[in-house]
C-alpha positions, 0 to 999 in steps of 0.5 A: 500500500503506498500514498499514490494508491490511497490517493486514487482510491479518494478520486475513485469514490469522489467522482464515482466511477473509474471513467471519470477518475481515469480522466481526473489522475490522467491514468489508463483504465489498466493502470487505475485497475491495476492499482485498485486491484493490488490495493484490494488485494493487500487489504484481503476485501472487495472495496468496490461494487462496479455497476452500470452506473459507476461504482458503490463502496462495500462496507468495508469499502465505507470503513477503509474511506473514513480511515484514509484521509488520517492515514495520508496526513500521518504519512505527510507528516512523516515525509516532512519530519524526515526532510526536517531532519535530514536538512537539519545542520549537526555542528561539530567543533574540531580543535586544531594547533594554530597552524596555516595549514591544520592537518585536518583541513583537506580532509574536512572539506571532502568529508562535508562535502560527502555529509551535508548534514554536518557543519564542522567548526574549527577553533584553533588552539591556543598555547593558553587554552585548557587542556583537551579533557577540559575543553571537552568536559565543558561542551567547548569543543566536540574533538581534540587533535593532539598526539596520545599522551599515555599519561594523561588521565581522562575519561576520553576516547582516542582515535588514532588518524596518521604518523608523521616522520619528523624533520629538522626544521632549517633556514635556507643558509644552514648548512644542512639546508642543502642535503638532499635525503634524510640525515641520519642522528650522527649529522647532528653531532655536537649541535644543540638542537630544540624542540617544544613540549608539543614534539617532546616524546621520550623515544625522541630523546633516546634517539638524539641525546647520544649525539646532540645538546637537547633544550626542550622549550616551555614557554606556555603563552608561545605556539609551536609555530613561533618557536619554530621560527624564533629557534631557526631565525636565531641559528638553531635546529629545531626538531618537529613531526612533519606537519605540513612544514612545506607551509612553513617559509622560508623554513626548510623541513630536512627529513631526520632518519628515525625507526619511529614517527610521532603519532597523531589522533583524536581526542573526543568524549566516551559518549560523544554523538553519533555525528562526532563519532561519523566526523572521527571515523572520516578523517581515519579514513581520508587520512589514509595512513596504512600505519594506523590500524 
């Protein structure tokens, strides 16, 4: 039983017989048949009695009629609540580093051109923002990009999207500017090399200790991204995962030769939407890192 069938059996006991219906639905005599008998069929009852002068509804032709115009209201109504709802915008509030060129921008633009329901907005964070489980807790934000700290304490859910090799980040006249492939830790000898709580991991430092002077830079009120240039403009090395750094100029990203990379994910709450959990599950998938599993 669907609406068209409904609709031609009001036409049908309006104009009173199915010449004149047929004429009003611009219907064939066979295909206005057709859907009477399939409607009557489905119903298990004979609704009509055809005679000479048109037609006459049975008993339980005069029942099915008083039911029908409230059977069609109510599947209008549901088609419109559906439409309602699929037009309805989901936000999304992504936290990204402050950074010209966030690892999830690419991806986020495909993603929402693939989920028109979803409306995702980006806050950049801040060297002075609280911690991700705060911002979350607090409804700020939905999702939290940041790499997995196993010490960190909280009630979050993480998902891991891409491993990203690091990089020595270099002015074009540093001597190491000109060197083609991935360096080894010994091309670092006896320099002083520097690198932020934000790239700080504890296989990184094994790595490079033997062979180098290594300052881990604090400063909570600057971003990852002004150390970088403030290290490198002053003569130093700075150490980084290879996050976007070919929009970093004039800085030059110089592949570091290492057995591990530094870990990227999400971080969003354990009872996050159904829309947040659609959002993290897309930005695996863009990624398309085959390290991640």
């Amino acid at each position: 039983m669907n609406d068209i069938q409904l609709r031609s059996f009001l036409i049908v006991t309006d104009c009173g017989s199915f010449s004149q219906a047929e004429k009003v639905l611009f219907l064939s005599k066979q295909a206005l048949k057709k859907q009477m008998d399939a409607l009557e069929e489905e119903l298990q009852c004979t609704l009509f009695i055809r005679t000479p002068q048109g037609i006459q509804l049975t008993e339980a032709g005069v029942t099915f009629l008083s039911t029908v115009p409230s059977i069609l209201k109510e599947m209008d109504n549901s088609v419109a609540l559906c439409r309602q709802v699929n037009q309805k915008k989901h936000p999304v509030r992504v936290c990204v580093p402050n950074h010209p060129a966030p690892l999830l921008a690419k991806p986020t633009w495909e993603f929402c051109q693939k989920n028109p329901d979803i409306v995702v907005q980006f806050r950049f964070n801040s060297a002075e923002a609280l911690s991700p489980p705060q911002l979350i807790s607090d409804g700020v934000i939905d999702v939290f990009e940041a790499s997995l700290d196993l010490n960190m304490s909280h009630p979050l859910e993480y998902t891991p999207t891409v491993r990203l090799p690091y990089v020595c980040m270099v002015t074009p006249g540093h001597p190491l500017a000109g060197k083609g492939g991935p360096i080894s830790q010994e091309a670092l000898e006896g320099t002083e090399v520097f690198f932020s709580r934000f790239s700080w991991c504890p296989e990184l430092v094994d790595a490079l200790s033997p062979y180098c002077r290594i300052s881990v830079r604090e400063e909570a009120t600057t971003s990852e991204l002004e150390l970088a240039y403030n290290i490198c403009y002053a003569g130093g090395l700075y150490i980084s995962a290879d996050y976007c750094t070919d929009h970093m100029p004039p800085l030059i990203p110089v592949p570091l030769s290492l057995p591990f990379r530094r870990e990227i994910g999400l971080l969003y709450s354990a009872t996050a939407p159904a829309e947040v959990r659609r959002y993290v599950r897309g930005m695996k998938a863009l990624l398309g890192d085959p390290s991640v599993s």
